[in-house]
N, C-alpha and C positions, 0 to 999 in steps of 0.2 A: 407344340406351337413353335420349337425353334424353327430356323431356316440358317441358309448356309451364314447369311450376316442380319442378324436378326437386329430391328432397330430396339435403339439405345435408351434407356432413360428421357423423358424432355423430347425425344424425335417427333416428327407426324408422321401418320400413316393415312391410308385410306382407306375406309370399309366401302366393299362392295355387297351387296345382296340379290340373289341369282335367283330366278324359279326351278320347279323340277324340270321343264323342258330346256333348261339352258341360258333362258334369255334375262339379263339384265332388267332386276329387280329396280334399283335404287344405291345411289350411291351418297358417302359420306365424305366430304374431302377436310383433312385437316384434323385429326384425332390425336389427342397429344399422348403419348406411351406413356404411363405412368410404372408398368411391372410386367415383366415377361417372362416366364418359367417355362419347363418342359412343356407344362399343360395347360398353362393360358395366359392370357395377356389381358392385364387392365387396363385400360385409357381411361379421358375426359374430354369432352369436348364442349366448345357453348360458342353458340353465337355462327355455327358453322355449318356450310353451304351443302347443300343436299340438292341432290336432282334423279328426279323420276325417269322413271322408261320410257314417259313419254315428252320427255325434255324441258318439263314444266321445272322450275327452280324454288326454292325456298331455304328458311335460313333460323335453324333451331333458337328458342327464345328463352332456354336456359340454359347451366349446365347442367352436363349430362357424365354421368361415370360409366365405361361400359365394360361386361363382361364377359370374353369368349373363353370358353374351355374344348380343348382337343377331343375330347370322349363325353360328354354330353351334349343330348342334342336339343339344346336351348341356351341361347343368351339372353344378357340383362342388362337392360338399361334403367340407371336409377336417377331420375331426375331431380334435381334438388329446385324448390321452390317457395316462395314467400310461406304459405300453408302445410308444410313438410315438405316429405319426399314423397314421389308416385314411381314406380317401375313400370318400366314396361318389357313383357319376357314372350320373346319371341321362338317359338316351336320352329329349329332349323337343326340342319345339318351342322358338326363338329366344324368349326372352324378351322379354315388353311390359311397360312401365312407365307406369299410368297412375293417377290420381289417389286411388284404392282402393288399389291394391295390385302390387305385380310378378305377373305371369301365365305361368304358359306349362300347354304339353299335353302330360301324360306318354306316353311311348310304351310304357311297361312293363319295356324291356330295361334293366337297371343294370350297370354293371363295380364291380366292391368290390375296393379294392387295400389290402391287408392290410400293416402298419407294415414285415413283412419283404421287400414288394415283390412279394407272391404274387398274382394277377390272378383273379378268376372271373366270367365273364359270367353274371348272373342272372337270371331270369324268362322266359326262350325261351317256355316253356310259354303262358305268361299272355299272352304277345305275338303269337303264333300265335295262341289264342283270343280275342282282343279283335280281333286284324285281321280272322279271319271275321265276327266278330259285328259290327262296322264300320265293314269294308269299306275297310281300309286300303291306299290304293291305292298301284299300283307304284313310282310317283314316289316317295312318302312311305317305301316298303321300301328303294327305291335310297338313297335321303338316309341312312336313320338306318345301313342298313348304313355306308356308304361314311362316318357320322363314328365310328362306332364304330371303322374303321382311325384317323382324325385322332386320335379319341381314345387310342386304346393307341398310338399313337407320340407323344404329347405324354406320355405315363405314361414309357415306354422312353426318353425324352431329359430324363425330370424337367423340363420344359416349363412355364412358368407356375404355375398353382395345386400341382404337383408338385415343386416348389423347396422344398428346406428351408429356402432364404433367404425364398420367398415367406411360407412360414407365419410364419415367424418376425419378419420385418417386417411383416404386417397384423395380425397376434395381439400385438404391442408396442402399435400403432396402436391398438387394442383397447381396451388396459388403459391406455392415456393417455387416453383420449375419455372412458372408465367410471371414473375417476377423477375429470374434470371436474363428469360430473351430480350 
């Protein structure tokens, strides 16, 4: 996850999110860096401006902790809420971090784990039709299949960003850094 100057503690960044043909998924401006290591980067964000491909705007209604890893191909986003936390785990490409923005390529398929621990794999449909349209090849089927297992056994073992200690230590982290600015 490094880069040549990798931001800092307390920095923002910006998440961008890409299709497999190229084109600008959705972006996130303003992701506060909470941890950055060889192989991923934590933030938080809440309350922060997102805008679609098709330049429609809106503006996240909680926080949100999120998590990219360099060699796995899914991130996590754990939303904290009145009624627990809910994640939401998006099937994409390894995330890259470079001087724009954190990048990766959605692959369509989501898991939403619901504060009671309830599991639903989303968007089959849309993942089907985008792999016809292109051309999603088998290598890339095998992968996101085979993390979508890594992923629901790091859910089933409350695993990293599935910790209620993890939220609850980057989300402290959180509010001491947004305290400082």
């Amino acid at each position: 996850m490094r880069q040549s100057k990798e931001p800092r503690e307390g920095e923002f960044i910006t998440i961008k999110s890409y299709k497999h043909d190229g084109s600008l998924h959705r972006t996130w401006r303003d992701t506060m860096v909470l941890k950055t290591s060889e192989n991923a980067l934590i933030g938080c964000n809440d309350h922060t401006l997102v805008t679609e491909s098709d330049g429609r705007r809106w503006v996240t209604r909680e926080p949100a902790l999120v998590y990219f890893h360099k060699h796995y191909w899914f991130n996590i986003i754990a939303m904290i809420r009145d009624n627990g936390v809910s994640y939401y785990c998006n099937l994409a490409s390894p995330a890259v971090l470079d001087r724009e923005a954190l990048k990766y390529i959605d692959y369509d398929l989501d898991v939403k784990v619901f504060p009671n621990g309830e599991k639903k794999l989303l968007d089959v449909d849309e993942y089907e039709e985008h792999g016809a349209q292109w051309h999603y090849s088998n290598e890339i089927d095998k992968i996101l299949k085979h993390n979508v297992l890594t992923l629901v056994d790091w859910i089933n073992q409350g695993k990293g960003p599935f910790s209620k200690e993890y939220v609850e230590i980057w989300y402290k982290r959180y509010l001491e850094l947004s305290r400082r600015q």
